[in-house]
N, C-alpha and C positions, 0 to 999 in steps of 0.2 A: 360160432360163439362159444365161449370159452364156460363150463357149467365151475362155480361155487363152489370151494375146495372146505367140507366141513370133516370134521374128527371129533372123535371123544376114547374116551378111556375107559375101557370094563376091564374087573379080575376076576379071573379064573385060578383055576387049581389043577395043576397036571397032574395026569394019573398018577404019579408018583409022590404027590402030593405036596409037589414046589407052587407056593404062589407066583402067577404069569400074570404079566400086567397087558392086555391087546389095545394096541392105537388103530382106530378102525377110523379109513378113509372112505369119503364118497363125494363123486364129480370128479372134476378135471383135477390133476396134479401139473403145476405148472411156478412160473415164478412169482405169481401172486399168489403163490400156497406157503409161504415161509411162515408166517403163524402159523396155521394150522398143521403145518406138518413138522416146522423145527420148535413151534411156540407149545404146541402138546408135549414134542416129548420132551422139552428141554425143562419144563413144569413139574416133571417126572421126580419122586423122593429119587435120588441115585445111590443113596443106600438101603431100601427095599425092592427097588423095580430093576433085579438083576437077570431076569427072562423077560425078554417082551416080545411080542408076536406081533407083525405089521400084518394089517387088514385090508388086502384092495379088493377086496370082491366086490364094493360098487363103485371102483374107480372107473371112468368109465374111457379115458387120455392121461397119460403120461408125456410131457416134449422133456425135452433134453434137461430146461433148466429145470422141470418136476425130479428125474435124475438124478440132477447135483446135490438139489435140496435132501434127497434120501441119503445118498452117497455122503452127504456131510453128516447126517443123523448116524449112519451107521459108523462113520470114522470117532464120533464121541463116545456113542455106545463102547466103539470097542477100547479107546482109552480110558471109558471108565468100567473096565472089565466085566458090560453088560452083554450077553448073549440076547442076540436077535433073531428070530426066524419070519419069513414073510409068507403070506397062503394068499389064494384068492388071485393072481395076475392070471390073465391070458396068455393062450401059448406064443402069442406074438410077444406081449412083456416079457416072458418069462425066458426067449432068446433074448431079447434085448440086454434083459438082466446078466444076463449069463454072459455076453458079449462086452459087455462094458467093469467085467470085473467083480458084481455085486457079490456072485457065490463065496468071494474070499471073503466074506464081514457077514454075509447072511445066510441062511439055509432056508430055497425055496421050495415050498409043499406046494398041491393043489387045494389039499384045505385044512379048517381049521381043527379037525382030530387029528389028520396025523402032523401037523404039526405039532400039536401037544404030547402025541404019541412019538415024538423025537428027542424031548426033551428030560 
């Protein structure tokens, strides 16, 4: 059974002292996640949330079409010339990710300092 695809939005401040905007996921990513996962970011000021940091570290499933839904988040980000970094996936996502393309749109950390510390 498929767990309740929930998000929210917190800001931080990277060392360097750019505001980051984190879309932090928990449960299953799937294709009844398109709110929550295109409807947060897509909610997004697009001319302040120009860093934003994707949060899977209580994700707990990714299928295919959870995936696409990113892969479509990440294809807007990058037309609207927002930088993305994701922390938090398991080593299994984290080929997956890397197999399916994601590293050309995103940069994956294991977590949420040194992602900030990348940016």
């Amino acid at each position: 059974m498929q767990s309740e695809t929930k998000s929210h939005v917190d800001q931080l401040t990277s060392p360097a002292g750019h505001p980051v905007t984190v879309l932090r996921f928990e449960g299953d990513i799937a294709s009844t996640s398109k709110e929550a996962v295109l409807g947060t970011y897509q909610a997004l000021p697009k001319e302040t949330a120009k860093l934003i940091l994707l949060d899977f570290t209580k994700v707990d499933y990714i299928n295919s079409s959870g995936i696409a839904l990113v892969i479509q988040l990440l294809i807007e980000a990058a037309n609207s010339a927002q930088k993305v970094y994701a922390f938090g996936l398991s080593t299994h996502f984290t080929k997956v990710f890397t197999m399916v393309g994601i590293t050309k749109y995103a940069g994956l950390f294991p977590s949420q300092a040194e992602a900030l510390a990348a940016l």
